[in-house]
N, C-alpha and C positions, 0 to 999 in steps of 0.2 A: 643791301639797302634796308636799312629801319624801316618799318611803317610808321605812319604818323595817326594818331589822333584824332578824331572831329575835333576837340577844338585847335591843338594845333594847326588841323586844315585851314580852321577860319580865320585862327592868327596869322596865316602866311597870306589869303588871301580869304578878308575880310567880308566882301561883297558874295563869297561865295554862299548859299545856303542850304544848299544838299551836301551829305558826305558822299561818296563815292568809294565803295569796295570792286574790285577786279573790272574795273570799268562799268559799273552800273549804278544806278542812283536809287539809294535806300529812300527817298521822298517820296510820297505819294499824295496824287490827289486827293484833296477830302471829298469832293463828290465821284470818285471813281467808285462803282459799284462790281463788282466779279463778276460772270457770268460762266457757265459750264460752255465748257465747248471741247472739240473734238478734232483729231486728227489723223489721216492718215498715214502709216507708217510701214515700211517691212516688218515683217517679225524678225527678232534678233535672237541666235546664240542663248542657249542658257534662260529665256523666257520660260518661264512655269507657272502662270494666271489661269484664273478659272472665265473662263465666258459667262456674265450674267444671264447672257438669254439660252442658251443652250444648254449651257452647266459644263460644257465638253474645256477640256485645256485648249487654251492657244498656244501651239507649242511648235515651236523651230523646226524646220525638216533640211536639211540637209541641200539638196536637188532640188526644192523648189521653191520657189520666191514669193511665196504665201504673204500677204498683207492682212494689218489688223486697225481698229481703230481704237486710238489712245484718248479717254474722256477722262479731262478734269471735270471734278466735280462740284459745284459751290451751291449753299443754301444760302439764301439770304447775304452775299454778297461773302458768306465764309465759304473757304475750303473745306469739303470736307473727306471726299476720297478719289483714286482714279480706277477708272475701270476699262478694263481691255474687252474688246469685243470680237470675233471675225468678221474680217471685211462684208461677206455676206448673211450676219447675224445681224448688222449693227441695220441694215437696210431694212430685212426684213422685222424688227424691232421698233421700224417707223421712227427712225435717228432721235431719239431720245432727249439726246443732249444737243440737239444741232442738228444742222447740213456741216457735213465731214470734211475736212478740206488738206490736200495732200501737203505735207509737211517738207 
């Protein structure tokens, strides 16, 4: 199947006014602002980040089911990086980015 176009799309249907890639809408609010936030996660396979508060890797273990917490990070409403923390670094780092919330 071709893909279509933005304006194609709105040739086909006119009233439409967001395009739409993979099911999601490239529109965005003008008054939506970013905000960092944070979540919790397993750690995955092949992970190899440095922990901002610790300095130690968060790194994959085999046997055990170690969690981490994954921080987008936005300045003024930009993105600007993300940072992996340990579940029990990101606590003891007085959540940073947020209250952590499980993914």
């Amino acid at each position: 199947m071709a893909s279509r176009s933005p304006a194609a799309t709105r040739a086909v249907n006119p009233k439409s006014s967001t395009t739409k890639s993979e099911g999601r809408s490239t529109k965005q609010s003008a008054d939506q602002v970013w905000e960092s936030r944070a979540v919790i996660k397993l750690i995955e396979a092949g992970s190899a980040v440095e922990c901002p508060y610790c300095l130690e890797r968060v790194k994959f273990r085999a046997r055990h089911r170690d969690q981490q917490v994954i921080c987008n990070v936005y300045e003024n409403g930009v993105w600007q990086r993300v940072e992996q923390y340990h579940l029990e670094c990101y606590g003891d780092a007085d959540s940073p980015h947020g209250e952590a919330v499980k993914a």
